[in-house]
C-alpha positions in Angstrom: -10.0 -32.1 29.0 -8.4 -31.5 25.5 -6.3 -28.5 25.1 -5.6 -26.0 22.2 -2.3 -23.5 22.1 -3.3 -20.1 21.3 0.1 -17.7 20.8 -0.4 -14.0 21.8 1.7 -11.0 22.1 1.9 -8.7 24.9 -0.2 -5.1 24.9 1.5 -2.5 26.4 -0.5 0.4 24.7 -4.5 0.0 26.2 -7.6 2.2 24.8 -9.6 1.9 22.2 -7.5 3.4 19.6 -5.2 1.0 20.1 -8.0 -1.7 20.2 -9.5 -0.7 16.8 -5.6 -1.1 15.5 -5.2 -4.4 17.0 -8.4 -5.6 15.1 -8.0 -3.9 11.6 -4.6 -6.4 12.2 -6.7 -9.2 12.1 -6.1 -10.0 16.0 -8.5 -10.1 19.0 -7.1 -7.7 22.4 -7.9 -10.0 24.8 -7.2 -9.8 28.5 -6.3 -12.7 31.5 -7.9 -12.0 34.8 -4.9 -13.9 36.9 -4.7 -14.6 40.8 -1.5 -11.9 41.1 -2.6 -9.3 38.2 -4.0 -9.0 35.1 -2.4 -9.9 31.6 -3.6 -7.9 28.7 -2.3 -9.4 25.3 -3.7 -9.6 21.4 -3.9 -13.1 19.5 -4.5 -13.5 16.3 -8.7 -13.5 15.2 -8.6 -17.3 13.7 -6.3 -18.5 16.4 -9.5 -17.9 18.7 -12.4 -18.9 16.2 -10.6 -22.8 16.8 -11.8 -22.0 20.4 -15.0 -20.6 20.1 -16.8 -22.8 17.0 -16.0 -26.4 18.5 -18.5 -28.9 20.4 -16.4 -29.4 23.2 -14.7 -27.3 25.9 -11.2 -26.9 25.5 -8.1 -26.1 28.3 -6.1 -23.0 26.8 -2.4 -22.7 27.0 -1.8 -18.8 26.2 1.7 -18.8 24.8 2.8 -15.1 24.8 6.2 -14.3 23.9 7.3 -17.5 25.3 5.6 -17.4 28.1 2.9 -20.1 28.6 0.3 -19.4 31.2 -3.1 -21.8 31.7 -6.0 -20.4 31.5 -9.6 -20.9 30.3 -12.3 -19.2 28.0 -14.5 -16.8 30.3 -16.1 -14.3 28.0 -16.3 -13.2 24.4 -18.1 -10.1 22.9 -18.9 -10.0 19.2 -19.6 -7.2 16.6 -23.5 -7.3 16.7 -23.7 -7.3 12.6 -20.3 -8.4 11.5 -20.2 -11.3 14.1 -16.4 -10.5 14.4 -14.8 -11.2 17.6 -14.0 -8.0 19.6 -12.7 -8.8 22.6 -11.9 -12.1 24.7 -11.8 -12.3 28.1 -9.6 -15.1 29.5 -9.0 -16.3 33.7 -5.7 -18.1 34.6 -6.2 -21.8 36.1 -4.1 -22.9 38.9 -3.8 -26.7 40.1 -5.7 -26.2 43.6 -8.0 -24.0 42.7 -11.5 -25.5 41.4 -12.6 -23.8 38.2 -16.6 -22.9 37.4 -16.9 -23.0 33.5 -19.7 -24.0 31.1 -19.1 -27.1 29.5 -21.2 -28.5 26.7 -23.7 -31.1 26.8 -23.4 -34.8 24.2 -26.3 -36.7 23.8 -25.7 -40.0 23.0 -27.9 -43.6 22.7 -31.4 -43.7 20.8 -34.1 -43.0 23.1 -37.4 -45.5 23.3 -39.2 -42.9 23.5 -38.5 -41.0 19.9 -38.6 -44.6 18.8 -42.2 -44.6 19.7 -42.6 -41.7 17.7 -41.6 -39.2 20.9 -39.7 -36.2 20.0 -36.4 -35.4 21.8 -35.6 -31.7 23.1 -32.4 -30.9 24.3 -33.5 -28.0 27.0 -30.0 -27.3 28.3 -26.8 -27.2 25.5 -24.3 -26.1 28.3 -24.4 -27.4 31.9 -22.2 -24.6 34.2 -19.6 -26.7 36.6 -17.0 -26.3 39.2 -14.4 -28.5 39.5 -9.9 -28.6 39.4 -8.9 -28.4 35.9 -7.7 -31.7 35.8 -10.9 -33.1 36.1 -12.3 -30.6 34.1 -14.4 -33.1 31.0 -14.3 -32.0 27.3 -18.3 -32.2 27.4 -21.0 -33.7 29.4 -22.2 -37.1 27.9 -25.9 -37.9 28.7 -27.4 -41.4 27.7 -30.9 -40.9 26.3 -31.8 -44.0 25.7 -34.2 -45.7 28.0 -35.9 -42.1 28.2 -39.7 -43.0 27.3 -42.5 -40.2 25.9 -42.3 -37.3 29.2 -39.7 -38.8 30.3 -36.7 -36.4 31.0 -33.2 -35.9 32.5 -32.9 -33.1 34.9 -29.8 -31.8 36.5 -30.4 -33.5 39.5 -30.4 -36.9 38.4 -26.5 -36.1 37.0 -23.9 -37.6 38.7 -20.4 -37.0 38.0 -17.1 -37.4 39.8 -15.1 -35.1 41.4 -17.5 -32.6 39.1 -20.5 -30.5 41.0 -23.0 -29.2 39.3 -23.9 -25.5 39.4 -27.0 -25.4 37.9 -30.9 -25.6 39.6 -31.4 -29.0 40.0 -34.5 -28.9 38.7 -33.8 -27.7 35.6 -34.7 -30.2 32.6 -31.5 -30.7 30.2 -33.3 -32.9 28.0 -37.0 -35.1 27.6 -38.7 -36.5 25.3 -42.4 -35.0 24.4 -45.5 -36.6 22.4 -45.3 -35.7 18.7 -48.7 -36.1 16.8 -47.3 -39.0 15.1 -47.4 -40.8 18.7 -50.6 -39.0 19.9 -52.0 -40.4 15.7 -51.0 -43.8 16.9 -52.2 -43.9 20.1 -55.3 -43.0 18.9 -55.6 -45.9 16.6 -54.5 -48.2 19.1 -57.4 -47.3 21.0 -59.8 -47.4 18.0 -58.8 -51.0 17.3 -59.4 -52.1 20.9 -63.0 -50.2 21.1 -63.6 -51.4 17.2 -63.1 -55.2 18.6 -64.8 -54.6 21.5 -67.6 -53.6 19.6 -67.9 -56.7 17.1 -66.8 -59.3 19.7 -69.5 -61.7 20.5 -71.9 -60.5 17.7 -74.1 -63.1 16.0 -74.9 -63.4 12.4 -78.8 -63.0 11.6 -80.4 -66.3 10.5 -80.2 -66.6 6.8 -77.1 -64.2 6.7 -73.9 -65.3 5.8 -71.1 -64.1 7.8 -68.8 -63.8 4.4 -71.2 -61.6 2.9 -69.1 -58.4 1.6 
């Protein structure tokens, strides 16, 4: 899994007046739930947008004041109009200790099915996993391309190693449903056969000709 560096400093002071002055800083109080104790700390706002907006999971080293502690993204809260980032919850990773954490889902080949004029849905963008964190992947890659119209890909039929799967395993992650452009052609498929069917055989009336427009 690829890792980003994110450089804290220690919070001594707790509450929310101190929380509202951490964030009119421009940083984030954010918090590491840890096997021992819990770490609370403040990192800068951008610093954590890199870990946030990206398309694939990341490993986080928490630098803070030196200090370098492993850990990985558990929860984030946002303002509900400003969309700023409020508060980040973070848990400590340890060698021997599988990890559960949501881990995004790639899509990759060019399905039959869409090629037929199918339409690809994508039911499940994050797939939740346990697993040690060095077998922890950047993303889930899924191969859509011998996926034919209703055809679909559902937990169950994912197998990866040393990774287990934590979701139902009947859960769809992705298919491929009719669109009207393959139910259009479908149909006039079937026109053309029941059109031939119809004029196969037929005779030309006596004193007709059979080029007559």
């Amino acid at each position: 899994m690829k890792t980003i560096e994110i450089k804290g400093t220690l919070r001594n002071e707790l509450g929310k007046k101190h929380a509202r002055q951490v964030r009119k800083a421009g940083n984030v109080p954010c918090i590491i739930y840890g096997k021992e104790k819990n770490i609370n700390f403040s990192a800068q706002e951008n610093s954590i947008k890199k870990l946030v907006f990206t398309p694939d999971a990341h490993l986080v080293h928490l630098n803070l004041d030196g200090e370098v502690t492993r850990a990985i993204l558990h929860e984030i809260q946002f303002h509900p109009v400003t969309d700023r980032i409020l508060h980040a919850d973070f848990v400590q990773v340890f060698a021997d200790k599988p990890v559960t954490m949501n881990i995004p889902v790639a899509i990759t080949g060019d399905s039959v099915g869409v090629k037929a004029g199918g339409r690809l849905s994508v039911r499940k963008r994050n797939l939740k996993i346990r697993a040690l964190a060095e077998n922890l992947p950047d993303n889930i890659e899924i191969n859509v391309s011998s996926l034919k119209i209703n055809d679909s890909i559902k937990v169950g039929n994912l197998k990866k190693d040393k990774i287990e799967f934590l979701d139902s395993k009947i859960a769809t992650v992705v298919m491929v449903s009719s669109s009207r452009v393959a139910i259009k052609a479908e149909g006039e498929a079937e026109e053309e056969v029941t059109s031939g069917e119809g004029t196969e055989g037929t005779e030309t009336p006596a004193g007709e000709s059979a080029d007559r427009e």
